[in-house]
N, C-alpha and C positions, 0 to 999 in steps of 0.2 A: 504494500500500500504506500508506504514512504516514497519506493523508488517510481511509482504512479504519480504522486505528487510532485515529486523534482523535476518529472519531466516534461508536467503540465506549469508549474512555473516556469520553466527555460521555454517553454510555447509560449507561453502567452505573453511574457515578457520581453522576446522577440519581438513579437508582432507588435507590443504596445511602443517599442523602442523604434521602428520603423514606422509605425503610426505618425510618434512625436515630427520622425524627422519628416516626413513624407507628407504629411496632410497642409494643406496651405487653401486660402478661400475657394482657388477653380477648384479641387478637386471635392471637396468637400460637398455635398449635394442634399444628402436628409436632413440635414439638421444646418440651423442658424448660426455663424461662425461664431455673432456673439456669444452663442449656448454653447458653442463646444469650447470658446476658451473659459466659459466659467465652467466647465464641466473638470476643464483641463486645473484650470488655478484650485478648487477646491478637491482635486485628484480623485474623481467622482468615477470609478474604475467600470462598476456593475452598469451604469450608466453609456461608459465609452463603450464597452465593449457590446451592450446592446443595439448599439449603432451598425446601419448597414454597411455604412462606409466605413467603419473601423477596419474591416473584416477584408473589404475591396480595394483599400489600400496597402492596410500590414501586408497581404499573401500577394500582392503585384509581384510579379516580373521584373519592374523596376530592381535594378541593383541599389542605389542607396549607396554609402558612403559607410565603410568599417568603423571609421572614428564613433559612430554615433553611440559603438560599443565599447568605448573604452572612457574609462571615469577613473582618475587615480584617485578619488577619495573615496569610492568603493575597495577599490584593489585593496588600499590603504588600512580601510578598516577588517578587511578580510586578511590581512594578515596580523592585524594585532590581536582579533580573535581566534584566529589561528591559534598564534605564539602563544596565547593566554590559557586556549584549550589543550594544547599538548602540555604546556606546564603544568597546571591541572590534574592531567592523566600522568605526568613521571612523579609527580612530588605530593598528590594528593590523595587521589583515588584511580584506579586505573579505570576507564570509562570504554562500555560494551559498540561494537561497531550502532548497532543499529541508535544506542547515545546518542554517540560522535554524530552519525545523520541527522537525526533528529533536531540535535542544535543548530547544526548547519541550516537547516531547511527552518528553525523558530529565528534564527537569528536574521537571515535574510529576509525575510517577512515582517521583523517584526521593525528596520529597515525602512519597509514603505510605510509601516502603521505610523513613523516618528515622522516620516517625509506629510503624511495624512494630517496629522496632530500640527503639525508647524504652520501650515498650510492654513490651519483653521484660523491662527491670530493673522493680524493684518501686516503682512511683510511688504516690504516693497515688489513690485510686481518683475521689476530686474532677477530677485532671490528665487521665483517661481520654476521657473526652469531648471537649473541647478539643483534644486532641494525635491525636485521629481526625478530627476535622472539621477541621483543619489541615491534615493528608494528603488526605484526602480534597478537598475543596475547591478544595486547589492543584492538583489533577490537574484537576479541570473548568477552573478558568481557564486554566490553561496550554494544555490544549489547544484550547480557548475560540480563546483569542487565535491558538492557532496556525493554527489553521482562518480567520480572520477574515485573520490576513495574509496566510496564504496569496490568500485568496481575495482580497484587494485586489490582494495583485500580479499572481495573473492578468488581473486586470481590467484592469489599469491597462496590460500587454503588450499584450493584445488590441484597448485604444483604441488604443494609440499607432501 
């Protein structure tokens, strides 16, 4: 069920990340650009993604631009959780695989809930951007990675 889940975060997190970049007034069609940028500034996800057009733009053809997937203050925080998490498991408690996923996949999520929460007070609308692809972002690497270890250590059971 978890590795079900990482893999529908890394979908849909995808597509919202190619949404962001991709959606602009011409293509935009069901919905009111003004409603989709409050849709966007208040990170109103159930909503985006109810949209036709979310769906007809994220899955284009269109190539897009790699960059739109890379955030170093994602990266950033995924390796201090990391580093935090293996410290943890050498010098604490030693913590079971399916754990280790699990925080990966709460911590990535929890990520966009903060990016959610921020969003709610009145920030300058420059910070809006930024503090979506931040959430955003962190929920693909997190569960990025948590998928990648999982699947190292079963690999690495089944050598041994």
């Amino acid at each position: 069920m978890l590795r079900l889940w990482a893999c529908f975060s890394v979908f849909i997190i995808i597509a919202f990340v190619r949404f962001l970049s991709l959606a602009d007034e011409n293509n935009v069609v069901t919905v009111n650009y003004d409603e989709l940028v409050r849709m966007l500034t208040q990170l109103d996800v159930i909503d985006l993604i109810a949209l036709p057009d979310f769906w007809r733009i994220s899955l284009t053809d269109e190539a897009g631009n790699l960059a739109m997937f890379l955030g170093e203050y994602s990266a950033l925080s995924l390796l201090i959780f990391s580093a935090g998490l293996y410290t943890y498991h050498k010098n604490i408690e030693a913590l079971t695989r399916r754990q280790v996923f699990m925080l990966f996949i709460c911590a990535g999520w929890a990520h966009l809930l903060l990016a959610k929460c921020i969003l709610l007070f009145s920030i300058p609308d420059k910070l809006t951007g930024p503090v979506i692809a931040v959430g955003a972002l962190s929920v693909l690497y997190f569960s990025l990675l948590a998928l990648i270890f999982d699947t190292y250590l079963c690999l690495r059971r089944k050598a041994a």
